[in-house]
C-alpha positions as CSV (number, residue, x, y, z in Angstrom):
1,X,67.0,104.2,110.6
2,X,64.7,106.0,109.0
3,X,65.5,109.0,105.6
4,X,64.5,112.0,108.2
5,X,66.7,110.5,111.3
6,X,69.1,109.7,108.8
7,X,68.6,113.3,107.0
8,X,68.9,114.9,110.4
9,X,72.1,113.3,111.7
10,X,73.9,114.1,108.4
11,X,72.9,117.8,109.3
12,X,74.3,117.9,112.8
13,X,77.3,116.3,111.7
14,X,77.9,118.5,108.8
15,X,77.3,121.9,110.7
16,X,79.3,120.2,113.8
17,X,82.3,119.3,111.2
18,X,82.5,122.9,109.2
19,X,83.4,125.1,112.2
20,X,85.6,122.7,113.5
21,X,87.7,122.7,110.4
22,X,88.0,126.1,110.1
23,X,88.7,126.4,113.5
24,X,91.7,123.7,113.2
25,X,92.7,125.0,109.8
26,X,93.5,128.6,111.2
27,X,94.9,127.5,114.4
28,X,98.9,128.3,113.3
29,X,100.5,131.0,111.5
30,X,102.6,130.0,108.6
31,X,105.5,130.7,110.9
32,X,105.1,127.5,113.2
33,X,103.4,125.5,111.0
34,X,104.7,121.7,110.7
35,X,106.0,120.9,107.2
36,X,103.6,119.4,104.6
37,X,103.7,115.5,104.5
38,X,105.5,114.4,101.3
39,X,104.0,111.5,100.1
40,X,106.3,111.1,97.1
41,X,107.6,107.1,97.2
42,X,111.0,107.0,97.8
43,X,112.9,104.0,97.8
44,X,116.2,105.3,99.3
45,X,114.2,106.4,102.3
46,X,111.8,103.3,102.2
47,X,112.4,100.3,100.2
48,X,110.1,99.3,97.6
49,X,107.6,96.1,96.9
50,X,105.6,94.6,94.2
51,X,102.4,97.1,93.4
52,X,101.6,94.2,90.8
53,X,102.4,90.8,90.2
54,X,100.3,89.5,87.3
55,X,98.1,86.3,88.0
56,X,98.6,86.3,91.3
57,X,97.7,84.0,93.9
58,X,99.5,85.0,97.0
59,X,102.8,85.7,96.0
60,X,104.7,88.8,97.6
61,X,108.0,90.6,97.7
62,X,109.4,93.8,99.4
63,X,113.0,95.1,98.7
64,X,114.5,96.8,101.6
65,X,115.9,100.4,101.5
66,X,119.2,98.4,102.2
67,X,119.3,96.4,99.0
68,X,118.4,99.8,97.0
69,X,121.0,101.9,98.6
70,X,123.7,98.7,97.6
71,X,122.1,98.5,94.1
72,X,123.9,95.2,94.0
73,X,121.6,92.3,91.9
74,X,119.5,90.1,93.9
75,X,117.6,87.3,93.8
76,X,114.1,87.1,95.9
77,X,112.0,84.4,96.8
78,X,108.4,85.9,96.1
79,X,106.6,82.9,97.7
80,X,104.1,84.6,100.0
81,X,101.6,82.1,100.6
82,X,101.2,80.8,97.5
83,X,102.2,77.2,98.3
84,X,104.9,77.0,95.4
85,X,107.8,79.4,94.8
86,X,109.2,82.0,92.2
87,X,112.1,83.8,92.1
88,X,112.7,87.0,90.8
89,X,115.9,89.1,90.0
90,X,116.6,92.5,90.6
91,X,120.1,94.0,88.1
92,X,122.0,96.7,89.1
93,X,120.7,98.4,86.4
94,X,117.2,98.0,87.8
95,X,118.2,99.1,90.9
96,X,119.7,102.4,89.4
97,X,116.1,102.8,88.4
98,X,114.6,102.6,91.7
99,X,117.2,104.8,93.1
100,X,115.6,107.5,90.4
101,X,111.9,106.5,92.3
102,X,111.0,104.6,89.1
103,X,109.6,101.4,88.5
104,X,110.3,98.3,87.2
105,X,109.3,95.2,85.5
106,X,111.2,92.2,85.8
107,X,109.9,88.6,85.1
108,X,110.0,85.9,87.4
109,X,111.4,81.9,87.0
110,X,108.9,79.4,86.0
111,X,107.1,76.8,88.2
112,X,103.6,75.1,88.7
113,X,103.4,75.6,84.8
114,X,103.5,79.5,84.8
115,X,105.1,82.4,86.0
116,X,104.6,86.1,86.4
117,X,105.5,89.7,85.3
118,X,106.2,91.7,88.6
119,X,106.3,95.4,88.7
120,X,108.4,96.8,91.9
121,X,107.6,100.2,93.2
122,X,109.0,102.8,95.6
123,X,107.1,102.9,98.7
C-alpha cells in the first residue's frame, strides 16, 4: 500500500469512527445507563495469581477466591511447565493481605539449584 492509499483510508476511517462515537456515547440518559465496569482486582470476588515470579521459566500459580475467602495457609505447587517443581506457601497472615486487595511476596523452596521470589496479586 502506498502513503496516499494509506493516508486516505486513515481519513475515512477517522471521520466514519467520530460520529459513530458520539452517536453511541449519547445514546442513554444517565437514568438507564449500565453501571461503570470496576476494574479494581479483587481477590474475594476473583482469586489471585502470580503477576511476577522472578527468573522464571514456566512456572505458574493461581489461588482461588476459595482459598482467600478461608485465609487458611497453603502450600502450592507452581510447576507450570517448567519441567521441575517449587512450592510456595501462602500464611494466614498473607492471606489477610489479599483479603485487603494487596499483594504479596513470598519465596519459594529450592530445586534445580535455585528458586524464586513470587509476588501474588488480586485479579
Amino acid at each position: 500500500m502506498d502513503r496516499k492509499t494509506f493516508i486516505k483510508k486513515t481519513a475515512s476511517v477517522l471521520l466514519l469512527a467520530a460520529p459513530t462515537y458520539a452517536l453511541l456515547s449519547c445514546s442513554s440518559s444517565s437514568d438507564d445507563a449500565a453501571p461503570a465496569n470496576n476494574n479494581t482486582p479483587d481477590c474475594l470476588a476473583n482469586g489471585a495469581s502470580a503477576s511476577t515470579i522472578t527468573g522464571n521459566h514456566g512456572h505458574s500459580l493461581t489461588v482461588s477466591k476459595s482459598d482467600v475467602s478461608a485465609g487458611t495457609e497453603k502450600i502450592y505447587s507452581i510447576a507450570g511447565s517448567a519441567g521441575h517443581n517449587h512450592n510456595v506457601t501462602v500464611t494466614m497472615a498473607n492471606f489477610a493481605t489479599l483479603k485487603n486487595n494487596l499483594q504479596i511476596t513470598v519465596n519459594s523452596t529450592t530445586g534445580n539449584g535455585h528458586n524464586h521470589s513470587v509476588t501474588i496479586s488480586c485479579a
